[in-house]
C-alpha positions as CSV (number, residue, x, y, z in Angstrom):
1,X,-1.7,0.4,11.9
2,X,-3.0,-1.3,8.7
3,X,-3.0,-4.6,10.2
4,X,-5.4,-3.1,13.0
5,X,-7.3,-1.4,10.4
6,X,-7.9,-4.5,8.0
7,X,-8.9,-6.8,11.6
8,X,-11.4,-3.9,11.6
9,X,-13.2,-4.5,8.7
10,X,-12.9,-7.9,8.3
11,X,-14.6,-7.9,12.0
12,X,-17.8,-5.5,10.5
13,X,-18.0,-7.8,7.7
14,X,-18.0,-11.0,9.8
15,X,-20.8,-9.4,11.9
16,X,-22.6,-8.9,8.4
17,X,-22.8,-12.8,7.9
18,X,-25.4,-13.4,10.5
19,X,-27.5,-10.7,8.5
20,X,-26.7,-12.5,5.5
21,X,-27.8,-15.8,6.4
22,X,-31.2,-14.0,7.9
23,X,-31.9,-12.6,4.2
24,X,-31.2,-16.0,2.3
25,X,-32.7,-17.9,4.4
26,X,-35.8,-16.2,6.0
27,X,-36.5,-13.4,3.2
28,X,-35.7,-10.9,5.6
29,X,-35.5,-7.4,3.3
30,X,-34.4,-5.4,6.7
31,X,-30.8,-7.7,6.5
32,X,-30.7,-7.7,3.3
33,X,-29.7,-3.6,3.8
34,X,-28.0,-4.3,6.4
35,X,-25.3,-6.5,4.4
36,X,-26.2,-4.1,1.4
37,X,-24.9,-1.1,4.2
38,X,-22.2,-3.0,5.6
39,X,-20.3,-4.2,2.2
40,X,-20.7,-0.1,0.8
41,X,-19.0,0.9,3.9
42,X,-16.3,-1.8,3.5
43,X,-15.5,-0.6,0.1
44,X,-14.7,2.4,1.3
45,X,-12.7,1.7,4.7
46,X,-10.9,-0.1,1.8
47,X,-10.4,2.0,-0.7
48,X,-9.0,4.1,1.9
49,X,-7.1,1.4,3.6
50,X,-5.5,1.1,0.0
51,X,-4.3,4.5,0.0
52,X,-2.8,4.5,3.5
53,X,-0.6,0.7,1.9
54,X,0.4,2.3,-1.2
55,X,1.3,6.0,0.0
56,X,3.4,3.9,2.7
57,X,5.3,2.3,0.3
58,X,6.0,5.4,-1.3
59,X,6.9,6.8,1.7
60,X,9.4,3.9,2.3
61,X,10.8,3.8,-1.4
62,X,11.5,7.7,-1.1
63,X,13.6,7.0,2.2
64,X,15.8,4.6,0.4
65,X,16.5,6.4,-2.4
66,X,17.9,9.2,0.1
67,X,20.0,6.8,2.1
């Protein structure tokens, strides 16, 4: 599940490149966004994919306590 989840991302971001290159390299404003959009939306698939890693690990520290 995070593994799937962090291929996700990483594959939205490396869409974002070919916007990227379009805004350095033809001064195009309408990619610039577009990479502007695409790295606000990564911080917060993230942020959340964070969460998911570290409340995991909880989870899995909890269980070996009880055992």
């Amino acid at each position: 599940m995070i593994h799937e989840e962090l291929q996700r991302i990483l594959g939205e971001l490396s869409r974002a490149v070919g916007d990227a290159e379009k805004f350095d390299n033809k001064n195009n404003s309408s990619a610039g966004r577009r990479v502007r959009k695409a790295s606000m939306q990564a911080i917060k698939d993230l942020k959340s994919l964070r969460y998911k890693v570290m409340k995991t690990i909880h989870e899995r520290e909890d269980d070996k306590r009880r055992d």
